[in-house]
N, C-alpha and C positions, 0 to 999 in steps of 0.2 A: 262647768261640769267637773265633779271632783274627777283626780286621776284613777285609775284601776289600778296601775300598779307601781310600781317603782320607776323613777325620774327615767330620762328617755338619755341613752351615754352611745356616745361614738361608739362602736362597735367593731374589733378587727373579720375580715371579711371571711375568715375559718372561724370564728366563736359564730359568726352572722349564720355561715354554713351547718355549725354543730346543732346551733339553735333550731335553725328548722328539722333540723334530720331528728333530734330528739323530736318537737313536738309533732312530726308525723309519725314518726314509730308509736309513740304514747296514743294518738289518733286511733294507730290499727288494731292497737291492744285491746282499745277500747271497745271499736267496733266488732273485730271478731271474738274476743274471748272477754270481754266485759273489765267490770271498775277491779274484781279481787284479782284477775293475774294483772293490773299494773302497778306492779314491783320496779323500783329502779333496777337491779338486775333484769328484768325482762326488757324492760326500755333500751338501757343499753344494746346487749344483745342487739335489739331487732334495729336498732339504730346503726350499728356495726362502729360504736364506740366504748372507750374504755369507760368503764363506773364513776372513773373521777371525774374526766369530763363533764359529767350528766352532772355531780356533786359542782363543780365547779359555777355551770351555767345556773342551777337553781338552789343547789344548796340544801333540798330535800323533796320530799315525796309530796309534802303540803303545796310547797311553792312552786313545784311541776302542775299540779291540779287547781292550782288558781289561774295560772298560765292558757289552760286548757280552756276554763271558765270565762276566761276577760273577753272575747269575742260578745257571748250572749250577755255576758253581764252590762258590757259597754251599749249592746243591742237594744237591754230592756234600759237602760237609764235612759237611751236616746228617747225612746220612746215616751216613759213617763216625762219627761223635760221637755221635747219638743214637737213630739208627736200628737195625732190628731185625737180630738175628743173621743172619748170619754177620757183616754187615758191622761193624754198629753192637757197642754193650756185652753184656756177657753170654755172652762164648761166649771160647772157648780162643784166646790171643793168635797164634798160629802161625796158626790159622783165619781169625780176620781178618785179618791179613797177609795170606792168601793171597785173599781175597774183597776183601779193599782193590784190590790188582793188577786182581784180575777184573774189577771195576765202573769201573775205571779206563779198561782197554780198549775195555769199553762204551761209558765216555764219547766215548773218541776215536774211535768208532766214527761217532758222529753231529756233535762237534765237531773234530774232527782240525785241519782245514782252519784253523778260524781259532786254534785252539790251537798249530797248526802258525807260523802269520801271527803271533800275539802273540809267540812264540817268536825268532822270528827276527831281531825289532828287540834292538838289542843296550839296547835301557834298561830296565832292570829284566828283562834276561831270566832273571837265575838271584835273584832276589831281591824277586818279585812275593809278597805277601801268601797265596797259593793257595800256590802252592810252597813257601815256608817254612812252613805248615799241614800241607802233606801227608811236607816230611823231619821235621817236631813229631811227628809220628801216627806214622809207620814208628819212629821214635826211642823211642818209647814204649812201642810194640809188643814190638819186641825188647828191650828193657830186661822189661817183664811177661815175656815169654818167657825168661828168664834167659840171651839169648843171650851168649857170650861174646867177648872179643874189643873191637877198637874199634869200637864202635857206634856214633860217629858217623859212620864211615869205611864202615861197612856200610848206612847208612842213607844217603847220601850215594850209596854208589855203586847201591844199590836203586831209590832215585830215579832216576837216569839211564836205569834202564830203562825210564824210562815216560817219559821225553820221546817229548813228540809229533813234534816232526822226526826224532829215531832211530825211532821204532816205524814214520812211515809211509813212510823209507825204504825201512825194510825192508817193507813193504809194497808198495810201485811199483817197488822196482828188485830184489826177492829174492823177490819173489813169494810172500810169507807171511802165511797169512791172519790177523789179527788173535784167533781162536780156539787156532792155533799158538802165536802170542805168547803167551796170555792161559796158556795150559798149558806154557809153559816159564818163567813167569812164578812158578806155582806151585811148577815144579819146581825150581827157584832156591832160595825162600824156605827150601824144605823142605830141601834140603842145604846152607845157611846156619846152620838152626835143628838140622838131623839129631841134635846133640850132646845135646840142649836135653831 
């Protein structure tokens, strides 16, 4: 399983502390007042620590909201890796491609927002641990699939479909329900693979 995030370091037992108290202040931020009041000034604040601190432990706003993300993102990689079919092993490589996309949708279904938000900081946007995991797994897929053709190039642009700021574009401003998406998502796949 690739890692989600940065190597795993001895920890002293007040950073262990500040760590959690950030990422539950960043938590309630989330939950009562949504993804635009999570400011590092707000975090701190509700954290009842100083701003460097917060700078210290992650260093910026991006790498706070990847932090926030590695739960579901470590959730859905178990899943596609070792979870049960359609997603996971054991079942026809086209199938899960196409159950990969669908469960994806889901995801952004309930994290969009801050997927949307980790997305948009330009550091590490196309080069985050999660996404080079998920163009690994479509690269794989269609490789098992005997798809032909450049399949990096086809996994690459696969991937694009499931950016979270393109998917909830088109969601807010084209008025498509993410069910729509989730089923053109399949229909994609399958006249990709058609040959196959």
């Amino acid at each position: 399983m690739l890692q989600l995030g940065p190597p795993a370091e001895t920890e002293r037992a007040d950073a262990s502390r500040n760590r959690a108290l950030i990422v539950a202040a960043a938590r309630v931020i989330l939950t009562t007042h949504g993804i635009d009041a999570l400011t590092m000034d707000a975090v701190a604040r509700e954290a009842g620590l100083g701003k460097g601190t917060l700078f210290r432990r992650f260093g910026s706003r991006s790498q706070l909201l990847q932090t926030l993300l590695s739960d579901s993102e470590a959730e859905f990689q178990r899943a596609f890796l070792f979870g049960p079919p359609p997603l996971g092993p054991d079942e026809d490589p086209i199938e899960r491609l196409v159950a990969f996309g669908r469960a994806r949708f889901e995801l952004l279904a309930t994290q969009g927002p801050l997927l949307r938000a980790a997305e948009e900081s330009s550091e590490g946007r196309y080069s985050s641990p999660a996404r080079e995991a998920m163009g690994l797994h479509i690269s794989v897929l269609l490789r098992a699939a005997k798809v032909e053709g450049d399949v990096a190039v086809l996994a690459l642009n696969l991937l694009a479909v499931l950016d979270a700021t393109l998917v909830l574009s088109g969601v807010e401003h084209e008025r498509l329900s993410l069910g729509r998406l989730a089923d053109g998502w399949e229909d994609l796949v399958r006249r990709v693979t058609a040959s196959q």
